[in-house]
C-alpha positions as CSV (number, residue, x, y, z in Angstrom):
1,X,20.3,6.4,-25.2
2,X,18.6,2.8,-25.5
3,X,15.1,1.9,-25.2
4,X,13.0,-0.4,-22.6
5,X,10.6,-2.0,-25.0
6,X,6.7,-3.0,-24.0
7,X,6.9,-4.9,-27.4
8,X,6.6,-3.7,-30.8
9,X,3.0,-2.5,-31.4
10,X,2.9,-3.2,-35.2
11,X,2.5,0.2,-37.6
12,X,0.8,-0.8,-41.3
13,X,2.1,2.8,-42.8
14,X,5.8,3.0,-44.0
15,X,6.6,6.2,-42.1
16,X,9.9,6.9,-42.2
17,X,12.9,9.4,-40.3
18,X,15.9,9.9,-42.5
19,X,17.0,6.7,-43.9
20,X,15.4,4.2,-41.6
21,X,11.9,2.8,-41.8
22,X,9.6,2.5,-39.2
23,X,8.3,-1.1,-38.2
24,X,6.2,-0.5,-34.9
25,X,6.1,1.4,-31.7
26,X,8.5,0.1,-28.9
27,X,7.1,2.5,-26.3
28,X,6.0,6.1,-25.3
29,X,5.5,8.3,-22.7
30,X,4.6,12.0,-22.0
31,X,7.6,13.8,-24.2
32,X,8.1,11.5,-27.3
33,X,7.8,8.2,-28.9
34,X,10.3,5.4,-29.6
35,X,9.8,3.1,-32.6
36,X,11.9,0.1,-34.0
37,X,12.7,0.7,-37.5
38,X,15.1,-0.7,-40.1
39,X,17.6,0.5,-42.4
40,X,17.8,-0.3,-46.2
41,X,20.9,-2.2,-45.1
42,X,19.0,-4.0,-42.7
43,X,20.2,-3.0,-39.9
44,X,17.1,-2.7,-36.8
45,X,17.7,0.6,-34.7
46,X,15.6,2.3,-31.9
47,X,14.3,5.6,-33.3
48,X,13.6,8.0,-30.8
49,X,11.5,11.1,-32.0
50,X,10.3,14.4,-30.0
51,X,5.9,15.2,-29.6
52,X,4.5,18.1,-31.0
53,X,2.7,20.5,-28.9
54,X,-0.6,19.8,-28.2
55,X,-1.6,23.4,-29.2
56,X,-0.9,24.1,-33.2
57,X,1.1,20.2,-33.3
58,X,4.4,21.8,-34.0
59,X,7.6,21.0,-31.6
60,X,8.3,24.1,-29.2
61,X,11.5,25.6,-29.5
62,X,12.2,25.3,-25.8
63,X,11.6,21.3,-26.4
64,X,13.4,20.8,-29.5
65,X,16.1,23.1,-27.6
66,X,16.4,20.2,-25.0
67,X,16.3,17.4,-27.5
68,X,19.1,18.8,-29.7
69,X,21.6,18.8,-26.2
70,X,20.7,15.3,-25.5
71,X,20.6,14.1,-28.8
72,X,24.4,16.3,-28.8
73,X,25.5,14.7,-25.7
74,X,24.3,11.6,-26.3
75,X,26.7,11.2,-30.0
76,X,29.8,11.9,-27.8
77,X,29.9,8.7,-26.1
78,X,31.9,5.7,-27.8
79,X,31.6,2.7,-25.4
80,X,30.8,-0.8,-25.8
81,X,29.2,-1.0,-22.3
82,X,26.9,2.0,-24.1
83,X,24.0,2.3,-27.1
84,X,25.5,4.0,-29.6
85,X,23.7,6.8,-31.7
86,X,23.8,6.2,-35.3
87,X,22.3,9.1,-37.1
88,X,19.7,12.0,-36.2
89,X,17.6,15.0,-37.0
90,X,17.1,17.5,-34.5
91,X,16.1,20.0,-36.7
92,X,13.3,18.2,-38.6
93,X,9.8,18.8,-38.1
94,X,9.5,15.6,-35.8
95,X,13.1,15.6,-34.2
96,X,14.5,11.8,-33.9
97,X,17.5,9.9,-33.3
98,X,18.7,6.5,-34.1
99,X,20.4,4.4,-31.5
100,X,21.5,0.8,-32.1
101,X,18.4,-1.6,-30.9
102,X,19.1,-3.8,-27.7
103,X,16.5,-6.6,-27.4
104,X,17.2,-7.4,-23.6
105,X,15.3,-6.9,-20.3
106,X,17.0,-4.5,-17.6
107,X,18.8,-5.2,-15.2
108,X,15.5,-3.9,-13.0
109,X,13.2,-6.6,-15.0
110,X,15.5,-9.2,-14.3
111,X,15.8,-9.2,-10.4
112,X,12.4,-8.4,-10.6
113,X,11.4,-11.7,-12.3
114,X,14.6,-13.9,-11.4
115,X,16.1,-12.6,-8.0
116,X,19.0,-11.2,-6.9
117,X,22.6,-11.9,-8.2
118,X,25.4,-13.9,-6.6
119,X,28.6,-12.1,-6.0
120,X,30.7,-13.5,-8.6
121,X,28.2,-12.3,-11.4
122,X,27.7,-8.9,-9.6
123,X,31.0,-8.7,-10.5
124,X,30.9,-9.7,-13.8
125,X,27.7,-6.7,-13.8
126,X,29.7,-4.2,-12.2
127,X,32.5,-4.6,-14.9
128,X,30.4,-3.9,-17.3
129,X,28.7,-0.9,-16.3
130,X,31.9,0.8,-14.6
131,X,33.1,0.8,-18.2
132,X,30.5,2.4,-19.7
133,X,31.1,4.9,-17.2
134,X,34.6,5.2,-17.6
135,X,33.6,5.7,-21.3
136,X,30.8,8.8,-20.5
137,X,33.1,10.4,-18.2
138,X,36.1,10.5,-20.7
139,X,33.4,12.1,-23.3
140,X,33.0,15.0,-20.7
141,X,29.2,13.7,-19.5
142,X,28.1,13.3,-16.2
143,X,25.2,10.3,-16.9
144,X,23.2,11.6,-13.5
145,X,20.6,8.7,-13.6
146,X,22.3,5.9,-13.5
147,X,19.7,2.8,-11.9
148,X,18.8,-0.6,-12.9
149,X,15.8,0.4,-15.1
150,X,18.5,2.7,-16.9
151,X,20.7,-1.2,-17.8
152,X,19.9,-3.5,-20.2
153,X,21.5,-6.7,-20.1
154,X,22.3,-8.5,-23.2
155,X,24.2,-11.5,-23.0
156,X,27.4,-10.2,-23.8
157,X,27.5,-7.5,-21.2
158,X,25.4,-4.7,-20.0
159,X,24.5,-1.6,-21.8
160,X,24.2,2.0,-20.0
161,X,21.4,3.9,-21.8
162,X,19.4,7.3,-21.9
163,X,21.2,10.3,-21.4
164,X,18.0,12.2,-21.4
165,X,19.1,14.4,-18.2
166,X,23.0,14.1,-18.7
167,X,25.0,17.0,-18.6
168,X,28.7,18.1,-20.3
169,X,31.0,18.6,-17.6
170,X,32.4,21.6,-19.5
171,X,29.4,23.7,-19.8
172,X,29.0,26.6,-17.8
173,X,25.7,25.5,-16.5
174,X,26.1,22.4,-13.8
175,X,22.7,23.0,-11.8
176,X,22.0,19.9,-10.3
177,X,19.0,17.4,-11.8
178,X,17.7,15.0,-10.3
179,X,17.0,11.8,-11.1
180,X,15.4,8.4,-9.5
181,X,15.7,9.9,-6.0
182,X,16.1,6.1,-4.8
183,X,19.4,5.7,-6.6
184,X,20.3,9.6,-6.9
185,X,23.8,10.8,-4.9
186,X,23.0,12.7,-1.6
187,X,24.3,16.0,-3.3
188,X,21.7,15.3,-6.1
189,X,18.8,15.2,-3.4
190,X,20.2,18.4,-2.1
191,X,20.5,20.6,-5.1
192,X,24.2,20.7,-5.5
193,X,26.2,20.1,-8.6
194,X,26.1,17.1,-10.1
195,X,29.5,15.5,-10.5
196,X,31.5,11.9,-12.1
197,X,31.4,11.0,-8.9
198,X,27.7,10.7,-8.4
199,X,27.6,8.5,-11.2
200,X,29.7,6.4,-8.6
201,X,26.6,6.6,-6.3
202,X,24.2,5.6,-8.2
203,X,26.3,2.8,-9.2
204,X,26.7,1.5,-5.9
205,X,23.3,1.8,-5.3
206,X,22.3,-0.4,-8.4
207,X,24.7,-3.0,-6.9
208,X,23.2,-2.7,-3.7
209,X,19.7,-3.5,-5.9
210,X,21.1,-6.7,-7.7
211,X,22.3,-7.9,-4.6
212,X,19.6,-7.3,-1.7
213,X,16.6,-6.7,-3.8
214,X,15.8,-2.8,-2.6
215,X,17.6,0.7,-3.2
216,X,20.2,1.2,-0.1
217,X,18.2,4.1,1.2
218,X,15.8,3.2,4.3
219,X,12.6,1.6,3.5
220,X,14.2,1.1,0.3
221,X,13.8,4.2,-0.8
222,X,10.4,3.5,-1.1
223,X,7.1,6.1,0.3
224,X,5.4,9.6,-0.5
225,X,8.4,11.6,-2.7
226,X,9.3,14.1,-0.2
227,X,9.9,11.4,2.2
228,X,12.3,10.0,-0.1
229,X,13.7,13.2,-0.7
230,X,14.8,14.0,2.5
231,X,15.8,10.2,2.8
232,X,18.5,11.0,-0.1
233,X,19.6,14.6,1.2
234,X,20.5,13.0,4.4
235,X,21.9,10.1,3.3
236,X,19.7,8.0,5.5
237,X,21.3,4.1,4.4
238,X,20.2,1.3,5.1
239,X,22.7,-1.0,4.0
240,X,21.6,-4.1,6.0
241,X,21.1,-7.5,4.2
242,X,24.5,-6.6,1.6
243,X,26.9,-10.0,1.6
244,X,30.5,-9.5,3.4
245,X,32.1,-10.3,0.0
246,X,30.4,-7.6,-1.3
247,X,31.8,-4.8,1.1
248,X,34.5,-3.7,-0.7
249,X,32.8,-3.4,-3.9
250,X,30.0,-1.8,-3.0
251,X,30.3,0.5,0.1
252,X,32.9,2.4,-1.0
253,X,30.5,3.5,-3.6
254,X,28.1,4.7,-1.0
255,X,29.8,7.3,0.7
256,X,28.5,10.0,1.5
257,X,31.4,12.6,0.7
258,X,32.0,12.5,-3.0
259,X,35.5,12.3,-2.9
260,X,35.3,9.6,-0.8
261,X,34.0,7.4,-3.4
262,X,36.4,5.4,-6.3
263,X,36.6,6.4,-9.6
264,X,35.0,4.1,-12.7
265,X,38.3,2.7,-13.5
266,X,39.2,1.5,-9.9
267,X,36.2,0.1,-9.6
268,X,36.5,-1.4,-13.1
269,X,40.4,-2.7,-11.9
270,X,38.9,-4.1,-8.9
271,X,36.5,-6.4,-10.8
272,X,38.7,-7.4,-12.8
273,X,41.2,-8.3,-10.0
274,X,38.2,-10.2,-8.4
275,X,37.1,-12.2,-11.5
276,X,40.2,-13.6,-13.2
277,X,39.3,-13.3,-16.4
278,X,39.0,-16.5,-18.3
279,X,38.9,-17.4,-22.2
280,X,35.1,-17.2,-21.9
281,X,34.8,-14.8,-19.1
282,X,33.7,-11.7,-21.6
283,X,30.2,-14.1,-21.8
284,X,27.7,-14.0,-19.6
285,X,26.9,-17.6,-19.5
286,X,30.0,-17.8,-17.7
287,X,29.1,-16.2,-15.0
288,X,24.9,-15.2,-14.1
289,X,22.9,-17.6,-13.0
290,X,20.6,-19.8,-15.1
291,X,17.6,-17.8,-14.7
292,X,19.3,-15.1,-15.8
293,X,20.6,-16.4,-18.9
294,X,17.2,-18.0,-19.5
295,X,15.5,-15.0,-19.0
296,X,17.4,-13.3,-21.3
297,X,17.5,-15.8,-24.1
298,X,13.5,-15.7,-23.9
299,X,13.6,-12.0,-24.0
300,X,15.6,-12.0,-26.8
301,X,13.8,-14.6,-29.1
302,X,10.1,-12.9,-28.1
303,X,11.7,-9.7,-29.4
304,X,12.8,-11.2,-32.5
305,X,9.8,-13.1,-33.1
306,X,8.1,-9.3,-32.8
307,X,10.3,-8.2,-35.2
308,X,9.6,-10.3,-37.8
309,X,6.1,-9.8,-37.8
310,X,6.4,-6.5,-37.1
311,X,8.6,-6.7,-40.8
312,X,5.6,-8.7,-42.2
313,X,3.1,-6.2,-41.7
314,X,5.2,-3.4,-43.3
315,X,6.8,-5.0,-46.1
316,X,4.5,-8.5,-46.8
317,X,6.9,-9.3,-49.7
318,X,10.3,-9.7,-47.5
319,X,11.7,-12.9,-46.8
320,X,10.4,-14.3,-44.5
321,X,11.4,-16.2,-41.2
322,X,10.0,-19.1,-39.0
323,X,7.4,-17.6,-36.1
324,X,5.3,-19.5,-33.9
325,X,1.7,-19.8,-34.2
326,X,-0.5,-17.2,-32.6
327,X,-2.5,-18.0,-29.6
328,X,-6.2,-17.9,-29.4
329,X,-7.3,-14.4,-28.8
330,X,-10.3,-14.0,-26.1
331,X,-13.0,-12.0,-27.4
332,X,-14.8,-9.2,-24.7
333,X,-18.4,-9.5,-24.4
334,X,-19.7,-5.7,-24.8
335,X,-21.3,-3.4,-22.3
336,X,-24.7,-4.1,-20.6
337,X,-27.5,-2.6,-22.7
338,X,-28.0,-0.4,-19.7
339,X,-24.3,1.4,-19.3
340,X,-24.1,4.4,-21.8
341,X,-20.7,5.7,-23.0
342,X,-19.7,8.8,-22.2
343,X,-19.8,10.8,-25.4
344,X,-16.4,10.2,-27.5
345,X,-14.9,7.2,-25.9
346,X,-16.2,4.9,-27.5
347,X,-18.4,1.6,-26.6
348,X,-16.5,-0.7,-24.5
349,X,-16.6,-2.3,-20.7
350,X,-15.9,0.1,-18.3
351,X,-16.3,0.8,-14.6
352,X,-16.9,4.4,-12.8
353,X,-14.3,5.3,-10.6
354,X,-14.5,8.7,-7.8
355,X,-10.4,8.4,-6.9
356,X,-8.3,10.0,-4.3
357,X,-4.5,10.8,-4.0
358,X,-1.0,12.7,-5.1
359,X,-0.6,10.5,-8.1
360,X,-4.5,10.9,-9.6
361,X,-6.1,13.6,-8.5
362,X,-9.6,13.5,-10.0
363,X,-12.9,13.5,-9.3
364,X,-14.3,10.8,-11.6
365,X,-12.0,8.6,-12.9
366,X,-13.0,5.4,-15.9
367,X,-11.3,1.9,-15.8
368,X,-11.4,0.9,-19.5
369,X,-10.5,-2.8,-20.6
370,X,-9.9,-2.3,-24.3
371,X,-8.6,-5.3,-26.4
372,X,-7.5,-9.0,-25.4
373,X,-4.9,-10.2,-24.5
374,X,-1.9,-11.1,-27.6
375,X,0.9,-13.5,-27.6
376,X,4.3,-12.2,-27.6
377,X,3.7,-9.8,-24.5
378,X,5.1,-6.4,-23.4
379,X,8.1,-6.2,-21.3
380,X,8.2,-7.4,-17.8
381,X,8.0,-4.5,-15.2
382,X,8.3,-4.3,-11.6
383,X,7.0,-1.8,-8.9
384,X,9.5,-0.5,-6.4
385,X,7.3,-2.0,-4.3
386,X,4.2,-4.6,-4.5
387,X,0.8,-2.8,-5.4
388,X,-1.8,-3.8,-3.2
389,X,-5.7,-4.4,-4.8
390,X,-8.3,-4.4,-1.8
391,X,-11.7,-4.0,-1.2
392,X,-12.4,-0.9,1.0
393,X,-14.1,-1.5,4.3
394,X,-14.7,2.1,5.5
395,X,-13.6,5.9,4.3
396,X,-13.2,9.2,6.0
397,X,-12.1,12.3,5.0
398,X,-8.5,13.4,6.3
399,X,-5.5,11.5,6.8
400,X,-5.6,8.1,8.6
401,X,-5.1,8.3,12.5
402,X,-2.4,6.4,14.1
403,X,-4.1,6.1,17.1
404,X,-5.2,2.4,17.9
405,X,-8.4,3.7,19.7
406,X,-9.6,5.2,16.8
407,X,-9.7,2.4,14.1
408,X,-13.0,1.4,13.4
409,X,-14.7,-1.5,14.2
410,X,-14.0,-4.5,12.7
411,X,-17.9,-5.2,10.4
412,X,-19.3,-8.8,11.7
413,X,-17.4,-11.3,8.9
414,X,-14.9,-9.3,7.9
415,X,-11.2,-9.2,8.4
416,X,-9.6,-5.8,8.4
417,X,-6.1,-4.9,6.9
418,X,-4.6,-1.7,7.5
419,X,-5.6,1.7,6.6
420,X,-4.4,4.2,3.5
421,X,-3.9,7.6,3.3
422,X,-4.0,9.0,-0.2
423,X,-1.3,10.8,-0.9
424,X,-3.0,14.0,-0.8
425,X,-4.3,13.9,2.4
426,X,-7.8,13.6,1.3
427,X,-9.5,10.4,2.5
428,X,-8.2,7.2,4.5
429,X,-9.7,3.8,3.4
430,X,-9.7,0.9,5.5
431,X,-9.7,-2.4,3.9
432,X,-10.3,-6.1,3.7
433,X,-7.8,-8.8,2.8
434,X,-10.0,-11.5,1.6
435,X,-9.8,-11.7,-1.8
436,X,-7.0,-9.0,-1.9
437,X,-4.6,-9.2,-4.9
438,X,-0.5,-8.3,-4.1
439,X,1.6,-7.5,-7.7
440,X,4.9,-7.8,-7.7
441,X,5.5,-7.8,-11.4
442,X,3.4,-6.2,-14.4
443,X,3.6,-7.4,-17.8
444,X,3.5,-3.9,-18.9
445,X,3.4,-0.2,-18.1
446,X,2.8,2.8,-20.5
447,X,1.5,6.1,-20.6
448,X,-0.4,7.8,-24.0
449,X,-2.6,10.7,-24.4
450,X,-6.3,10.1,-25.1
451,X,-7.4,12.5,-27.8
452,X,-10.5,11.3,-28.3
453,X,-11.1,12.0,-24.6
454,X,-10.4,15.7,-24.3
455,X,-6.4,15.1,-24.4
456,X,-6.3,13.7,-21.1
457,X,-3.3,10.9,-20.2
458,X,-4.2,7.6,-19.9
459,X,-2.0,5.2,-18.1
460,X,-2.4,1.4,-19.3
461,X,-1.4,-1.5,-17.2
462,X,-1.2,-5.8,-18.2
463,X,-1.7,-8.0,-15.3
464,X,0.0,-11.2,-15.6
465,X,-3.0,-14.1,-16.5
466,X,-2.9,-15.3,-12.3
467,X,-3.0,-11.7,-11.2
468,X,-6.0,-10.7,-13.9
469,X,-7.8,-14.1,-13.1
470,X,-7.7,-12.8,-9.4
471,X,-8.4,-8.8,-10.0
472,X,-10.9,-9.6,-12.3
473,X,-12.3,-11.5,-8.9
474,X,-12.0,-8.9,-6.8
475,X,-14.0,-6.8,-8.6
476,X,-16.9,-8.9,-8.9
477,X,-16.8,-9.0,-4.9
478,X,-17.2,-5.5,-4.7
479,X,-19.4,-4.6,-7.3
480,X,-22.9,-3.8,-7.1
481,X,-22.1,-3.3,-3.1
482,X,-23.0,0.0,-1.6
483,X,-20.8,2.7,-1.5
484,X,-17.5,3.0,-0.2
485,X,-17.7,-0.7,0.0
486,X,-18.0,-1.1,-4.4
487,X,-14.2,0.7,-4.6
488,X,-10.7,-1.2,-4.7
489,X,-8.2,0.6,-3.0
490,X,-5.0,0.2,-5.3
491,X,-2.0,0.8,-2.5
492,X,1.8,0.9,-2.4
493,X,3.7,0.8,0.9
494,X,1.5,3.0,3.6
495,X,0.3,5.1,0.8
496,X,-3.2,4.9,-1.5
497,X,-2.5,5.3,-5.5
498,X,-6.2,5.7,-6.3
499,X,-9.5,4.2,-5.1
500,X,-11.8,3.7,-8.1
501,X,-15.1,2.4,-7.7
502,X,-16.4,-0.9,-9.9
503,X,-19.9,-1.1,-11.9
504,X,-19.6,-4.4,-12.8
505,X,-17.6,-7.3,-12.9
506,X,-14.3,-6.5,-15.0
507,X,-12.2,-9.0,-17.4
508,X,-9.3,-9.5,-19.2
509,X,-5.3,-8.5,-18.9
510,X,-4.9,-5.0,-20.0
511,X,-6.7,-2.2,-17.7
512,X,-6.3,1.6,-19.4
513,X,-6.7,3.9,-16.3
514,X,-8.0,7.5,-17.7
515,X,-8.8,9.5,-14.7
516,X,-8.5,12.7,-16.5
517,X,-4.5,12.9,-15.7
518,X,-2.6,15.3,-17.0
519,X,0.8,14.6,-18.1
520,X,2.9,14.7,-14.9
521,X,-0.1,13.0,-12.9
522,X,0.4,10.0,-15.5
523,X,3.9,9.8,-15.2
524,X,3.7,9.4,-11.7
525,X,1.2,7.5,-11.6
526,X,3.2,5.4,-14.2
527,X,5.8,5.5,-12.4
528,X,5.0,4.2,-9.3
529,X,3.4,0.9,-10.9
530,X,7.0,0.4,-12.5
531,X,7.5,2.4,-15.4
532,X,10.6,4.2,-16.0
């Protein structure tokens, strides 16, 4: 286990679990929390705890049942390609464990925000991770979602984490689970029994990521889930774009038969036959590119900068360390006099938003910009594809036709785009590219549950300063317009996320989307803006 960190929200309380004290939250999603503590030694680990129900806010047996087998799986593993656990609780009334804390970006982060990897550090990569591997598998654990989000990358060498859907290779149960169908093994996608050697899959497919940008899978695995489904039960590759000096690495690992496939330590055997190690080869300075190492020596001193003031605001009498000074925050100007809250949320700027599609199905849905944006940041994320921000043109009912005689026609002074089918089937919007906004990479995705709101998810997303200078544009083009033609269409690939309609003209970095999701809704939802 590890944790992907949005940056650690700061706590003022001295909570504690077992021995370690809490500093701030480093992230959370629909099943538990992660927080960055400390020990009295001093020693920073990331605490990982376990929700209570949301009817009588005690832990359901069935739950803690699950967390005690990963938290049981997870302490058998001894690796130094792996986070190690160092002390939990599964039976306390909020179950947690300890693993060591890992301030890097993933391996997903990085291609995301510095591009793909030469061979020679692939390599380097692949060593690393084949390790880790070799060491799960000797601990009798098949990992079964193994992908780049799942990687950190420190500078000495990568680190496998989360064993949150491993399984022991000597228990009688070996149903299959699946994981990120984009970098699952075909037999995953089909239901069959999840073996070491699937692990090898998903490996391969990770290279495949580092080194072409895309899962192997056609389309890069990307479109409406069953679609990818059936792309990963057939093992429909699309290996196209992969380097000839990468062949033999990396194909191998692809096969479709399991057996087929090489084990952790030939693969681990070839790397090291292909990089020669040197005095200074174990570091990777040696070997990724500089905007890799950059990126990861930035990383690292935001996250410590974090933690010191995250120390700060829970113990003001420890010893202090140099931090830089804080940026000027941006203060929101409130709502108009003539926009009234709905009861329990609050007064801030919002916008009304009637949505459409498989990952928020809602009627009325709220964007809510709640607080400015702070230095520091959360953690870089990317989408497995860019999400699209246009202003809808037209909307019917039904799915979108594909027939050229039916598109509508183009309104005098505007330029059509391309139509969206949500992924429920329910409307197709045609849209307009002028002023339309294309994400690559989010500063942060997360997922919490609004109690003040009747319980309902809430899934919160930080544009980059460029991206929110131009959304915040885009919706002062469409609001006030008549209706469809006052909703953004938020798209990814051929498909339509949601399609919430603006009041007024929003501001600022961080953009809370509580459409009334339940948990699943808001952790694909989540998801597919780059979240894992």
């Amino acid at each position: 286990m590890g944790v992907r960190s949005d940056g650690v929200k700061g706590s003022q309380s001295k909570q504690r679990f077992g021995p370690f004290m809490v500093l701030g939250e480093l992230a959370s999603g629909g099943m538990g929390r992660v927080y960055l503590a400390v020990s009295a030694g001093g020693r920073m680990v990331a605490v990982k705890t376990l929700l209570a129900d949301e009817v009588g806010g005690v832990v359901g047996q069935a739950d803690r049942r699950r967390f005690a087998r990963e938290v049981l799986l997870a302490q058998r593993v001894q690796g130094v390609y792996t986070a190690s656990v160092v002390a939990a609780d599964a039976q306390a009334p909020m179950p947690w464990m300890a693993t060591e804390y890992i301030a890097a970006p993933s391996l997903r982060d990085l291609v995301a925000g510095c591009g793909t990897l030469r061979p020679q550090a692939l390599y380097w990569v692949a060593a690393g991770i084949a390790e880790a591997l070799v060491s799960i598998h000797a601990a009798g654990l098949v990992h079964r979602d193994v992908k780049p989000s799942n990687v950190l990358l420190p500078i000495d060498g990568p680190r496998v984490i989360d064993f949150g859907i491993s399984h022991a290779i000597d228990m009688t149960r070996t149903q299959a689970v699946l994981g990120t169908v984009a970098f699952a093994a075909p037999e995953q996608a089909q239901g069959q029994a999840t073996t070491p050697a699937s692990d090898v899959f998903s490996l391969g497919a990770t290279l495949f990521h580092l080194a072409v940008g895309r899962a192997p899978y056609r389309d890069g695995g990307a479109g409406p889930a069953m679609e990818q489904l059936v792309r990963a039960a057939t093992g429909d590759l699309d290996v196209s774009g992969l380097s000839p000096e990468l062949h033999a690495l990396i194909l191998p690992c692809l096969a479709l038969v399991p057996a087929h496939r090489p084990t952790p330590a030939q693969i681990l055997q070839d790397c090291a036959g292909q990089l020669r190690w040197q005095p200074a080869g174990r570091d990777g300075r040696h070997w990724l590119d500089p905007a890799w190492t950059s990126e990861i020596q930035r990383y690292g001193e935001r996250r410590s900068r974090e933690v010191e003031d995250a120390r700060q605001r829970v113990d003001p009498n420890a010893v202090t360390g140099p931090v830089e000074a804080p940026q000027r925050t941006t203060v929101l100007p409130p709502p108009p006099p003539h926009q009234d809250a709905p009861p329990g949320r609050g007064k801030r700027g919002r916008a009304w938003a009637i949505g459409s599609g498989a990952a928020v199905v809602v009627v009325v849905a709220t964007l809510l910009l709640t607080r400015p944006w702070q230095g520091g940041g959360p953690t870089l994320v990317a989408p497995d594809e860019p999400v699209g921000f246009f202003a809808v043109e037209t909307k019917t009912d039904g799915v979108c036709s594909t027939d050229p005689q039916a598109q509508p026609v183009r309104a005098p002074g505007t330029e059509l785009a391309q139509s969206y089918t949500a992924d429920d089937r329910s409307a197709c919007a045609t849209v307009t590219t002028p002023g339309a906004l294309q994400v690559r990479q989010l500063d942060g995705v997360r997922t919490f549950e609004d109690a003040q709101g009747g319980r309902d998810w809430v899934v919160e997303v930080t544009l980059n300063s460029q991206d929110a200078a131009r959304f915040s544009d885009l919706t002062g083009q469409v609001a006030g317009q008549p209706q469809p033609r006052n909703e953004i269409a938020i798209t990814q690939g051929k498909r339509m996320l949601a399609n919430p309609a603006i009041m007024q003209r929003l501001t600022g970095r961080t953009i809370q989307i509580a459409t009334h999701l339940t948990t699943a809704q808001a952790q694909i939802l989540a998801e597919a803006l780059g979240a894992r």
